[in-house]
N, C-alpha and C positions, 0 to 999 in steps of 0.2 A: 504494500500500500504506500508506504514510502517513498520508495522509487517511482510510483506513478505519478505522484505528487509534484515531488521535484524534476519530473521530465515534463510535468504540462509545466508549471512555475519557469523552467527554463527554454520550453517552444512560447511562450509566450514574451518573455523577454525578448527572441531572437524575432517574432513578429514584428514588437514595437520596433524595432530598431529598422528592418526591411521595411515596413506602415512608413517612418520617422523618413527614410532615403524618398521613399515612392512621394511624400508631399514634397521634400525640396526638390526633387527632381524635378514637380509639375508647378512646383512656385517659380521654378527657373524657367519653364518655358512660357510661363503667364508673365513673367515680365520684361522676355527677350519679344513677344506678340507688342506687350504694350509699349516698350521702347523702340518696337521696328513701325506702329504704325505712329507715335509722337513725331519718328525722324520724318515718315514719310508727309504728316501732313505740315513741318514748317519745314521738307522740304519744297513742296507745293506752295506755300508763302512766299517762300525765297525767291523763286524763280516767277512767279508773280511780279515782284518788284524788281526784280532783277530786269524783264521785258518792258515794264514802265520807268523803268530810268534810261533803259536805250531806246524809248520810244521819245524820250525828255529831249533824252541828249541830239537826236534825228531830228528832231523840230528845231535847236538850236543852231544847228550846224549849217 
């Protein structure tokens, strides 16, 4: 009875810890998602002003 005990006490341990990888693992791809689409939409900003300052600049020249 013993030994059963201490073998669930210790598959459970080794759960948490596999459970413990598997959330950082999916916290790491929820915040490579949300820093891939931040980049993508002020990279969409950028190049917004980026076409109206050469559009500035076209009308000065």
């Amino acid at each position: 009875m013993t030994r059963k005990l201490w073998y669930l006490w210790f598959s459970i341990r080794n759960e948490r810890g596999e459970v413990y990888v598997e959330y950082v693992v999916l916290a790491g791809l929820a915040m490579l998602v949300i820093l891939g689409s931040i980049q993508y939409f002020y990279g969409g900003i950028s190049d917004l002003f980026t076409r109206m300052g050469g559009t500035v600049r076209g009308l000065d020249e």
